[in-house]
C-alpha positions as CSV (number, residue, x, y, z in Angstrom):
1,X,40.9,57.2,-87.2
2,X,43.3,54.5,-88.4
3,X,45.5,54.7,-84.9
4,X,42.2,54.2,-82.8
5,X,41.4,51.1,-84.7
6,X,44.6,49.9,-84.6
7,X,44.6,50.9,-81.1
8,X,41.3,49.1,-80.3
9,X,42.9,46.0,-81.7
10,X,45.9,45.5,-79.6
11,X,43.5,45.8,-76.2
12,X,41.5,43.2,-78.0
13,X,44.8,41.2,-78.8
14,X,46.0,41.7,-75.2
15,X,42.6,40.7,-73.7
16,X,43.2,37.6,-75.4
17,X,46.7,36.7,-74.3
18,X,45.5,37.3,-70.6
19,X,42.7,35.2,-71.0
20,X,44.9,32.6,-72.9
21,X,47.5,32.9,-69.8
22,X,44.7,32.5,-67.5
23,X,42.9,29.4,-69.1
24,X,46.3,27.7,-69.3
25,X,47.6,28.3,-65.5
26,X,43.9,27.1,-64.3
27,X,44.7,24.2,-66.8
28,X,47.8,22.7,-65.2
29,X,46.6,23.3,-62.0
30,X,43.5,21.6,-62.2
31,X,45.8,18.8,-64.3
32,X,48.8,18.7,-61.3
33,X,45.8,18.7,-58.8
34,X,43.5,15.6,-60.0
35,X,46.5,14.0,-60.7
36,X,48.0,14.2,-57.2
37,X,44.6,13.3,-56.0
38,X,44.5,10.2,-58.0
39,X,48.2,9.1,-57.0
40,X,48.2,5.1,-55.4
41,X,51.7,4.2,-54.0
């Protein structure tokens, strides 16, 4: 019982770290892209 809580917990943890890693690499690209698109030379 214990080990399929604990078990259920890590998938929620790792669910959360993809969706973390996600959010972040949409993050810079969105940042890197507005900001190339906003560039004046």
């Amino acid at each position: 019982m214990s080990g399929h809580i604990e078990n259920a917990g890590r998938k929620g943890y790792c669910m959360m770290y993809i969706f973390l890693f996600f959010f972040v690499v949409f993050a810079t690209w969105a940042y890197v892209y507005w900001s190339n698109f906003d560039l004046t030379f």
